[in-house]
DODO-391895 format. One line per 4 residues: their letters; for each residue x negated, y, z of C-alpha. Coordinates in pm, whole numbers, padded with zeros to 5 digits. Layout:
BEGIN
A	X Y Z; ...
This chain:
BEGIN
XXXX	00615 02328 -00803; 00938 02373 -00958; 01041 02590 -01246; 01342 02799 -01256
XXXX	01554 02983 -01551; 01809 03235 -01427; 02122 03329 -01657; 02331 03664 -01569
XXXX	02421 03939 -01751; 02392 04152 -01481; 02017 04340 -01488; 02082 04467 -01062
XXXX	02138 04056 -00993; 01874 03890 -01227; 01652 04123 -01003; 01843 04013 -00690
XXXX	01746 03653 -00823; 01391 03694 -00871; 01322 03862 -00576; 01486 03587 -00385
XXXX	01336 03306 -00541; 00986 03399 -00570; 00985 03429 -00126; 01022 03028 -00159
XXXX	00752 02868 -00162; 00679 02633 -00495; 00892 02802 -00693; 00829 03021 -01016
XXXX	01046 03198 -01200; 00982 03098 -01509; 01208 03358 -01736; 01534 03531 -01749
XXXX	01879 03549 -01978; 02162 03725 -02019; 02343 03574 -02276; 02426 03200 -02417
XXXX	02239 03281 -02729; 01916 03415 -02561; 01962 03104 -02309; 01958 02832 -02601
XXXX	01676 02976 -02793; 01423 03015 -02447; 01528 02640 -02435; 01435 02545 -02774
XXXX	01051 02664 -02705; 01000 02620 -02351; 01170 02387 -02021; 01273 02426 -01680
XXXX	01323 02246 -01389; 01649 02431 -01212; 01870 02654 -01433; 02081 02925 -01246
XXXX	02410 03021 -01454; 02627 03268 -01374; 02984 03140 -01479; 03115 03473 -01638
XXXX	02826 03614 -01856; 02992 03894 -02088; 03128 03744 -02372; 03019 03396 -02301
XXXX	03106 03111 -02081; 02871 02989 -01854; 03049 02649 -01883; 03033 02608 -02214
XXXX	02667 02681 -02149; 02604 02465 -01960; 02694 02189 -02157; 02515 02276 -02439
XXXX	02191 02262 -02222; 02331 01910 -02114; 02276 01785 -02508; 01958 01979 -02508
XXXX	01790 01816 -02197; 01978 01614 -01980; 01730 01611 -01699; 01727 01964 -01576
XXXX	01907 02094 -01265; 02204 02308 -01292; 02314 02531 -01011; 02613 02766 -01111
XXXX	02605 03152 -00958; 02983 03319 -00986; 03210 03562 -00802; 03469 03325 -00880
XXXX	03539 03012 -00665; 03822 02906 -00854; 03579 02739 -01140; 03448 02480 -00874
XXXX	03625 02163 -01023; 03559 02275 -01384; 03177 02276 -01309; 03107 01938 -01205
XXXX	03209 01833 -01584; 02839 01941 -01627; 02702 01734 -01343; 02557 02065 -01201
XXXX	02291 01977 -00841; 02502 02279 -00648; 02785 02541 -00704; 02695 02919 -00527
XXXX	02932 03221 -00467; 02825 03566 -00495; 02672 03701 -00289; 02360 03523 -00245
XXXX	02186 03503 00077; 01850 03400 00087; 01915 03075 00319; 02194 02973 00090
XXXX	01943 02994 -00156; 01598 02819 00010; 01864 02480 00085; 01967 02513 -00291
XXXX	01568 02446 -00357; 01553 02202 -00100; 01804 01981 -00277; 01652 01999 -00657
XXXX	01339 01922 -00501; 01441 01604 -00317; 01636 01521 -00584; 01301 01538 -00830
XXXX	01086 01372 -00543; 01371 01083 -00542; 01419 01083 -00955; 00995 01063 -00968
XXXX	01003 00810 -00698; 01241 00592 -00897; 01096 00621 -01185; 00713 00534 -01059
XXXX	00859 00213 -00888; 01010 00115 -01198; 00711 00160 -01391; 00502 -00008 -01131
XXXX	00722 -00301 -01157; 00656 -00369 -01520; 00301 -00346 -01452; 00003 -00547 -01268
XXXX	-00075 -00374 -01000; -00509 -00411 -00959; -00691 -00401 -00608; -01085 -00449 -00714
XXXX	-01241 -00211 -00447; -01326 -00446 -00177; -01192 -00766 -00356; -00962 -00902 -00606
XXXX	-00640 -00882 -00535; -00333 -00857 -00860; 00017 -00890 -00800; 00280 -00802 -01017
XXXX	00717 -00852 -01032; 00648 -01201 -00827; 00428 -01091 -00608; 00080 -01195 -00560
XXXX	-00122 -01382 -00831; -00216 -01697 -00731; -00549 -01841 -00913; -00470 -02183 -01116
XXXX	-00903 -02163 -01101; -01177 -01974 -01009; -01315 -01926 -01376; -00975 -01761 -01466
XXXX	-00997 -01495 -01192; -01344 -01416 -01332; -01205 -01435 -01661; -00986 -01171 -01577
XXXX	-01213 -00933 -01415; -01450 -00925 -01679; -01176 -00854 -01928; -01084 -00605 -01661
XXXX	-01409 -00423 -01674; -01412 -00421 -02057; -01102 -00182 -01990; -00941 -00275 -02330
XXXX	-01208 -00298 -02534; -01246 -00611 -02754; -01524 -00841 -02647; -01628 -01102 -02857
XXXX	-01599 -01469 -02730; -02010 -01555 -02788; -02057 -01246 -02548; -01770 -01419 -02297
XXXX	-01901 -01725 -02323; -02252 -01637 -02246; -02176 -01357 -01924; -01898 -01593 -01753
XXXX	-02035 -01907 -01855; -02410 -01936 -01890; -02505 -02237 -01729; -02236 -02459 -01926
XXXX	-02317 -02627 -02227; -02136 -02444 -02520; -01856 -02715 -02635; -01784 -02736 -02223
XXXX	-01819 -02339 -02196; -01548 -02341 -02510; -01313 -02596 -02342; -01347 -02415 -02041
XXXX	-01244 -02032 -02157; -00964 -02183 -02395; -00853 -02328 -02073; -00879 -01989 -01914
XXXX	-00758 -01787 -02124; -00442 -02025 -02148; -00373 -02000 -01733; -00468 -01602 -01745
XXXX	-00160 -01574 -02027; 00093 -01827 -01861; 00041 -01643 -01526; 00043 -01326 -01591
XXXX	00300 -01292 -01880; 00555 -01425 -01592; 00428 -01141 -01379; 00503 -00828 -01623
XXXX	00734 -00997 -01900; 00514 -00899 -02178; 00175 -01019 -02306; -00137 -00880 -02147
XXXX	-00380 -01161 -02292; -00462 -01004 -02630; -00669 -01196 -02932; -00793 -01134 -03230
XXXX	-01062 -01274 -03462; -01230 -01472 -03188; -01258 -01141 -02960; -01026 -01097 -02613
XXXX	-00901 -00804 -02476; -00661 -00684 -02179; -00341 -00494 -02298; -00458 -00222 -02016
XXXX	-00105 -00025 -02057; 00045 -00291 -01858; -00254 -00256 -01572; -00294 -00036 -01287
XXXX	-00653 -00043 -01178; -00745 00113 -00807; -01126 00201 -00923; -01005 00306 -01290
XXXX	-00759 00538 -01069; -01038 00606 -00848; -01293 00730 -01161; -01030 00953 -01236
XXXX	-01009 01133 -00905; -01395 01148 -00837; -01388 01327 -01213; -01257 01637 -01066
XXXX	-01513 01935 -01058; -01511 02275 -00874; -01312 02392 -00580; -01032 02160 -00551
XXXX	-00639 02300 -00518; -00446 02155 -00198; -00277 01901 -00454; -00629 01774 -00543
XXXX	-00760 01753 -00189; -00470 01546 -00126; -00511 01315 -00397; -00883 01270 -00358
XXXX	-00843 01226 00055; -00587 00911 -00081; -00862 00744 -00316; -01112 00779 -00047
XXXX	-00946 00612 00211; -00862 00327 -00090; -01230 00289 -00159; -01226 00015 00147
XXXX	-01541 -00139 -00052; -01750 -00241 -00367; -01594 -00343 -00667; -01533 -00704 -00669
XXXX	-01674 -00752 -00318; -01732 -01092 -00248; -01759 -01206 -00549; -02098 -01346 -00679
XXXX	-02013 -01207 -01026; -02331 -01117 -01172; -02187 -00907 -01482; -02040 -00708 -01246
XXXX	-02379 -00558 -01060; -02422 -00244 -01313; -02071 -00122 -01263; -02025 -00210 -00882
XXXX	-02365 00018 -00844; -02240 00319 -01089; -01894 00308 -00943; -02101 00327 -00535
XXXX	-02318 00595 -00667; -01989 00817 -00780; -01805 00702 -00474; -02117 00893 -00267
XXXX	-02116 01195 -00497; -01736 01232 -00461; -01712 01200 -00113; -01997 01423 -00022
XXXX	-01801 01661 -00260; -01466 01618 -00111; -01635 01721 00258; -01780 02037 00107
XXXX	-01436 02096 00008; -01228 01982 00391; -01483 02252 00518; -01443 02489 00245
XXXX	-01015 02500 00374; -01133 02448 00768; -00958 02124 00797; -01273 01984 01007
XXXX	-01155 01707 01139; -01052 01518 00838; -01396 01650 00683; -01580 01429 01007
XXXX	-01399 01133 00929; -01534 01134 00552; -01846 01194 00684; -01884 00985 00944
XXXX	-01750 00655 00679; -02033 00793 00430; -02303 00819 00677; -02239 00494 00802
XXXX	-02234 00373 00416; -02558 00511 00331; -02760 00490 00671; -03139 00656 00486
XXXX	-02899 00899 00256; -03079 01245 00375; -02772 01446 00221; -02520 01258 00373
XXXX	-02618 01272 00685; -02699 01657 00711; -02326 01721 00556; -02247 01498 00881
XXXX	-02454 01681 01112; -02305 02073 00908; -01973 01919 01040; -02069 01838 01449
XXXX	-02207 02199 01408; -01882 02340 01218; -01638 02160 01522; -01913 02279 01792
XXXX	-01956 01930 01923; -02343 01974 02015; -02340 01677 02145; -02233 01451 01850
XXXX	-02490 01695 01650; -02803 01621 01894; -02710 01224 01894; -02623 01199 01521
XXXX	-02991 01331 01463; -03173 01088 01715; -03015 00816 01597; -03063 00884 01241
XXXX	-03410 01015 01268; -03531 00648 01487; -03360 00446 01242; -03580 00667 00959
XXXX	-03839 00615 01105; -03824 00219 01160; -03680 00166 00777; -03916 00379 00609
XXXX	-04197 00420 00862; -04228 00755 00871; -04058 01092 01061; -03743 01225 00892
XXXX	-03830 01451 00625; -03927 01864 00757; -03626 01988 00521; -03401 01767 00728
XXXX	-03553 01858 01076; -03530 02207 01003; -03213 02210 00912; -03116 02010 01244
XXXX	-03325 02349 01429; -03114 02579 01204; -02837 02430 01326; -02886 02414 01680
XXXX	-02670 02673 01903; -02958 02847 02067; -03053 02982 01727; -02726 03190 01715
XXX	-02709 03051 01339; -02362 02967 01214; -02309 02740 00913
């Protein structure tokens, strides 16, 4: 979405304007001007992306104008609008993304758009890298995996890569050392257990202060923390994405279809950390409720196909998971693949009945009848 100011004087071409812009898709006209004065005080309360500015505006100078914005925020897009060609080389003192000349056709127009938005996408781009860079980047769904500016982090010991997950887990939170001592270290005698997470907590700070040029080891008082502004966590991301409610937007769908296909296993997986069973089972319960949410959704839009590939991964996840496998089974019915519908059910309803000993629940066999084509019944 980008956000767009238009400057003219003229009432006949601000309409010209809008009724341009708003046939592009993404972009909303976000007010209108047409004079320096009204210009500068829309700034002052509100922002835009892309600022149109006609060059001659009455009594003003759309120059001048535009390097007043400049001081005001030097990040938005300027594209000048003028009858008069001749101000081309005086406009670029204002660094503006494009220079138009009256008239305006609407394909002149749509590859002005094209440019501010690359040139966002590029500027956002940039700008995430760079941040990424002066962070740890996390992998903990299906393993443990931190890199950072060097690449990846390379354990000194075992007992500091648990160290750092269970710091990890605390998610900033000051723990005190007793409470360290006795999750990561239980078995150890407590002058060896003290030797051992001063010895810890030394390697955790030498390796991963190199890694991010700042200190992420924090303590205080005989409690630890993680400084978690330098950390970017794949299931704290995930948590995040699986918090969204409702009918999801197209942005949303997108978002969530990229943190399901991350969530390539449990948290920690692999590791015999025993600390970590509560959250490795809350985090697998919300993973089920958000993808069973996110196929409701794929249908809800028609895109079917990328619905049966969630489904198919969760019904394979939770083989006895009633729900999951009818939302499976609503899909083969949805693509009309009877086939994949009638096998799905045979296979899940022998495999019910040799885990749990008895036939598949009649909710679930009724719905499989429902759903069958010589009913007539759509979904």
């Amino acid at each position: 979405m980008i956000k767009v100011l238009i400057v003219d004087d003229e009432p006949a071409m601000l309409a010209v304007m809008k009724r341009k812009l708003r046939r592009i898709h993404d972009v909303v006209v976000a007010g209108s001007c047409r004079n320096a004065a009204q210009t500068l005080e829309w700034i002052s309360r509100d922002s835009a992306d892309l600022i149109f500015i006609d060059i001659k505006i009455a009594e003003d100078n759309g120059l001048d104008l535009a390097r007043r914005i400049r001081d005001i925020d030097g990040a938005v897009d300027l594209v000048f609008v003028t009858s008069h060609s001749e101000y081309a080389m005086d406009s670029f003192e204002a660094y503006p993304l494009d220079y138009i000349v009256k008239p305006v056709s609407q394909s002149r127009l749509e590859r002005t758009i094209v440019r501010a938005v690359s040139r966002r996408s590029e500027a956002a781009r940039a700008e995430k890298e760079e941040a990424m860079a002066c962070k740890l980047q996390i992998r903990g769904l299906g393993g443990l995996e931190v890199s950072g500016r060097n690449g990846m982090v390379k354990w000194v010991s075992r007992k500091s890569a648990e160290l750092f997950a269970y710091l990890l887990l605390q998610r900033g939170r000051e723990t005190p050392r007793s409470r360290i001592i006795e999750d990561v270290f239980p078995d150890m005698p407590i002058d060896n257990a003290n030797r051992y997470l001063n010895t810890a907590v030394y390697q955790l700070r030498k390796m991963l202060q190199s890694q991010v040029e700042s200190e992420v080891v924090l303590s205080s008082r005989e409690e630890y923390s993680l400084a978690m502004e330098r950390i970017d966590a794949d299931f704290i991301a995930f948590e995040r994405c699986a918090a969204l409610s409702g009918e999801w937007d197209e942005s949303e769908l997108e978002e969530s279809m990229h943190w399901e296909s991350r969530y390539a296993g449990e948290l920690f997986e692999g590791k015999s950390y025993l600390w970590a069973v509560g959250e490795r089972a809350r985090l697998d319960e919300l993973y089920a409720v958000f993808a069973k949410r996110m196929i409701r959704n794929l249908l809800r839009v028609g895109r079917k196909e990328e619905a049966s590939v969630v489904a198919q991964r969760l019904a394979l996840r939770y083989e006895l998971d009633e729900e999951a496998n009818a939302l499976l089974l609503r899909v083969y019915r949805e693509l009309n693949d009877i086939t994949a519908l009638r096998k799905h059910y045979q296979r899940f309803a022998e495999h019910y009945r040799q885990e749990i000993g008895v036939p598949v629940p009649s909710e679930f066999a009724e719905l499989y009848q429902q759903w069958l084509p010589h009913n007539g019944i759509e979904v």
